[in-house]
N, C-alpha and C positions, 0 to 999 in steps of 0.2 A: 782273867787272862786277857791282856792286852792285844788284840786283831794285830795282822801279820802286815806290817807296812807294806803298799803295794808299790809295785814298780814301775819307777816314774817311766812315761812314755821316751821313746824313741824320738827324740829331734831330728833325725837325719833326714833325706830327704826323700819317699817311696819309692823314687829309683836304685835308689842308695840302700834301705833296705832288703829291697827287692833282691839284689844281684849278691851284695854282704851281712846277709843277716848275722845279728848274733847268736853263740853259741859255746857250748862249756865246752872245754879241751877234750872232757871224757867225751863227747860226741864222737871228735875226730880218732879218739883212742880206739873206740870201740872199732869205728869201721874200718882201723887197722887190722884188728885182731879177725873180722870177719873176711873180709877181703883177702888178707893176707892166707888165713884158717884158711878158706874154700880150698885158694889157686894151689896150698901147697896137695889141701887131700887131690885136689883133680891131677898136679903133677905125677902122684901117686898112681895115681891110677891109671894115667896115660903110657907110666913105664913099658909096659907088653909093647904098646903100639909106637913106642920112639924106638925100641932095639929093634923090633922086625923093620923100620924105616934104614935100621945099615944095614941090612942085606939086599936092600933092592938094586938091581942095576943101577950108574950112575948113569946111563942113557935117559934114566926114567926122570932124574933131578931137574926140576922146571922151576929155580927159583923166584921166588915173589918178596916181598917188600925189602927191610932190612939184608936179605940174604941175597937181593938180585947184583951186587955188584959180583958173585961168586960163579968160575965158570966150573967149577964141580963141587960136589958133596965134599962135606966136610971131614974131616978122616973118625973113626967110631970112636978113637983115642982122643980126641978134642970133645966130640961132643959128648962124653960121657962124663970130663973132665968138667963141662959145662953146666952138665946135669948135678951131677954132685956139690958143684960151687952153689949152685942155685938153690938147691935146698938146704944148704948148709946157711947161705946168707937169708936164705927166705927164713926158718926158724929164729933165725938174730931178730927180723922184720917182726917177729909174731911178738916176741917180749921187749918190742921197742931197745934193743941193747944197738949202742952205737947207729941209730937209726936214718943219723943222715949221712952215714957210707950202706946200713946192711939194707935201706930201704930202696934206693935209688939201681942200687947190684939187683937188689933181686926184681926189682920190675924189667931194666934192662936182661936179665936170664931168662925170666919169661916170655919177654918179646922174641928170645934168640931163639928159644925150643919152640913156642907155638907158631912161628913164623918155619921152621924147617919141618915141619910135621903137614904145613901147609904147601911145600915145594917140592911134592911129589905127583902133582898133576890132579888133584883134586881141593881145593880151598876151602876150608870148613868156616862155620861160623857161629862157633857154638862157645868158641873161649874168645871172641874176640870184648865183649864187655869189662870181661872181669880182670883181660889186658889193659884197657885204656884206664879201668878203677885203680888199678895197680900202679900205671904208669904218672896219674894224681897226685892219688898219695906220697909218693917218692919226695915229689917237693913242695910238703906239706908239713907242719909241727906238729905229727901225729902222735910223738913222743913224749909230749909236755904231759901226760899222765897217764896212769897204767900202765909203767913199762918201767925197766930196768935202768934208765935214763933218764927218768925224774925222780928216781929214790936215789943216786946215786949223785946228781946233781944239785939237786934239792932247789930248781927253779924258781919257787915259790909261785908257780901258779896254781891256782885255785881250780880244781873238775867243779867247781859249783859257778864261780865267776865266769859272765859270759862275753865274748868279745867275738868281733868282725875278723879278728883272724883264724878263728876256731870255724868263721859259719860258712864262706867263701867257697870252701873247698869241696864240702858235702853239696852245696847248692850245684857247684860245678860237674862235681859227679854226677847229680839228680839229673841235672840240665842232658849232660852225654849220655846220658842211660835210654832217657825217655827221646831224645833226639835219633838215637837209635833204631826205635821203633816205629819214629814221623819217617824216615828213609827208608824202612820195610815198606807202609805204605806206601807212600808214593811211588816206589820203584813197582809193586804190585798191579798199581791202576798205570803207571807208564808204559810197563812190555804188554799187559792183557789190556790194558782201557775197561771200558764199558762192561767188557766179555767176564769179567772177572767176578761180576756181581750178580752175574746170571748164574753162579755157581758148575756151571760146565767146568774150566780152566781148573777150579780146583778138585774138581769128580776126578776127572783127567790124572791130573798130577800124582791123586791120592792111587787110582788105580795104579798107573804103570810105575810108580814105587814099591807099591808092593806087590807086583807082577816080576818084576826086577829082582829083589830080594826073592823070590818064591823061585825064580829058576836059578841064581845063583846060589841057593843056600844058605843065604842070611838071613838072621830075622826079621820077620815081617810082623806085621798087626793084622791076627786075624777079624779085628774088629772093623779096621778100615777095610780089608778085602768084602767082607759081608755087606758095611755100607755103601759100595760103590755100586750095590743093587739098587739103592733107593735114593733115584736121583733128587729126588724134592727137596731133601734132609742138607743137600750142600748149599742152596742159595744165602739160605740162615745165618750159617758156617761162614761165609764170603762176608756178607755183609758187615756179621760182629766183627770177624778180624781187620777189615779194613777201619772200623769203626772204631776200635782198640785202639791200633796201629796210628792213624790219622787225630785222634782224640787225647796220645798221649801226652802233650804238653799242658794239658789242662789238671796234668798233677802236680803241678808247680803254683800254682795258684790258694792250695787251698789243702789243707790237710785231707779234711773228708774227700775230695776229690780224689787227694791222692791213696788214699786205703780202697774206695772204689777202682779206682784204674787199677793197683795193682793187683788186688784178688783178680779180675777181669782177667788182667795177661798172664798169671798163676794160672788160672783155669784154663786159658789158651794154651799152656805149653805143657799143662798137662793132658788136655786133648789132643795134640799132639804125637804125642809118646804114644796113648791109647790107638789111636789111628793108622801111626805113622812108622810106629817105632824107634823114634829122633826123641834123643834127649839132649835138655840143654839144661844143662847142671846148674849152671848161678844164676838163672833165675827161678828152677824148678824149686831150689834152695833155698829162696827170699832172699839171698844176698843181695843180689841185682837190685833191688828195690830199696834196700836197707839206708840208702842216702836222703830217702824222701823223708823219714823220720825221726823222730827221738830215740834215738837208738841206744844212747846212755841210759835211760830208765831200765832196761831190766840187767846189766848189772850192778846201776846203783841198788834194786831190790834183792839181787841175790847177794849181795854184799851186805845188806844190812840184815837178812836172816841168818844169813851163816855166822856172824860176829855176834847176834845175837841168841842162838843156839852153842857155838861151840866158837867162843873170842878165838883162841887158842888154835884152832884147826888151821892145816898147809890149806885151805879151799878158802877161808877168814883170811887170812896173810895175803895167797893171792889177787882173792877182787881188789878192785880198785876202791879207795876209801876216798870218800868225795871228799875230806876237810882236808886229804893229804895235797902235797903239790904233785 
């Protein structure tokens, strides 16, 4: 058996790598289908908390970004109309159908509902990634495989051939994701400085959150109320995070780096939740992360066992078939 020709090197220039790498379309597919997947379960599940949003006074409406040129709430009749479009085009965005109208809609829908959910006088920051992921991809060729728009098209691109226009865009995400988390820190060591690595700032924080929640009747972490006895246990706590935080771009350089950092800020946001009782869904999820790698490999794998167990099976039909365009 004749050895598997290797692939010639890269000419371009490290810069030029660096910022375009190449990449198979199934790349960009995939992180449709997750990205997409997450924002529509989390719209789901934010339903309860956007209908109690019409019945608040509109005194209470403090608009912020997209939503600030508006001097009142929007009527419940628009924005449920809104709601609806959005998940109706976001599912178009899930199966790549017609995807550079259902992709570009349904980021701009997400922007309009997570930006009103935040113009109620308190500004969360829990969807705000898997916004700007969202808002990427829109104008991106996330569709040239595994979707409903290269079977029906028949492009003729390759999910196995890899090109600079396929790698761009994941890189770009990577880049915004982890850039993300360099503004955590720094903003951290900006309001507290010094003070924050003495772990007081964050004892502090951890307490009268869940001091907070414990008189208002929300949930709290009994686990952070217990730790806020044992002041020695926060300096640790401070240091990693700023150390995460501040050390994130160093997963852009290098695969194992980047599987390091992100278990690291995985652990952090799952410590977190345990402490804090704050959950932040797309990264708790791995989505958030899902740009720093090959994220095509495990449906090319689940793709080739299913076809090879059962050709014939709707689960076989639907993976993405790497020789198809």
């Amino acid at each position: 058996m004749s050895a598997t020709p290797e692939r010639p090197a890269d000419p371009r220039p490290v810069w030029e790598r660096a910022l375009f790498p190449e990449a198979p379309a199934l790349r960009l597919a995939t992180l449709r289908v997750i990205v997409t997947g997450v924002a529509l379960a989390w719209l789901l599940a934010l339903s309860p908390l956007l209908y109690a949003n019409l019945g608040f006074p509109a005194a209470r409406f403090e608009p912020v970004g997209v939503l600030s040129v508006l001097a009142s709430p929007p009527g419940g009749a628009v924005m449920l109309l809104v709601y609806l479009a959005t998940l109706g085009v976001g599912a178009a965005a899930l199966v790549g159908h017609r995807y550079r109208v259902s992709g570009p809609l349904f980021a701009l829908g997400l922007l309009w509902l997570t930006t009103y959910r935040n113009s109620w006088g308190m500004v969360f920051h829990t969807e705000n990634l898997v916004v700007l992921h969202a808002l990427i991809l829109a104008v991106l060729p996330a569709s040239d495989a595994w979707s409903l728009d290269a079977r029906r098209e028949r492009t003729g691109v390759s999910a196995q051939g890899n090109s600079a226009a396929y790698g761009w865009g994941p890189r770009l995400m990577a880049t915004v994701g982890v850039l993300a988390y360099l503004i955590a820190g720094v903003a951290k060591l900006r309001n507290a400085g010094h003070a924050w690595l003495g772990g007081e700032v964050l004892l502090t924080h951890i307490a009268w959150d869940n001091l907070r929640k414990i008189e208002l009747g929300d949930m709290h972490s009994p686990i952070g109320a217990w730790l806020s006895t044992y002041p020695a246990v926060f300096p640790p706590l401070a240091w990693a995070s700023v150390a995460l935080e501040l050390g994130a771009p160093l997963a852009l350089l290098h695969r194992r780096l980047a599987w390091i950092w992100s278990i690291g800020m995985w652990s952090f946001h799952l410590g977190v939740v345990a402490i804090m009782a704050i959950v932040f869904p797309y990264p708790l999820c791995g989505a958030a992360f899902a740009p720093l790698f090959a994220v095509e490999e495990l449906p090319r794998r689940l793709a080739a066992r299913a076809r090879e167990r059962r050709p014939n099976s709707r689960l076989a039909r639907w993976l993405p078939n790497p020789d198809d365009s």
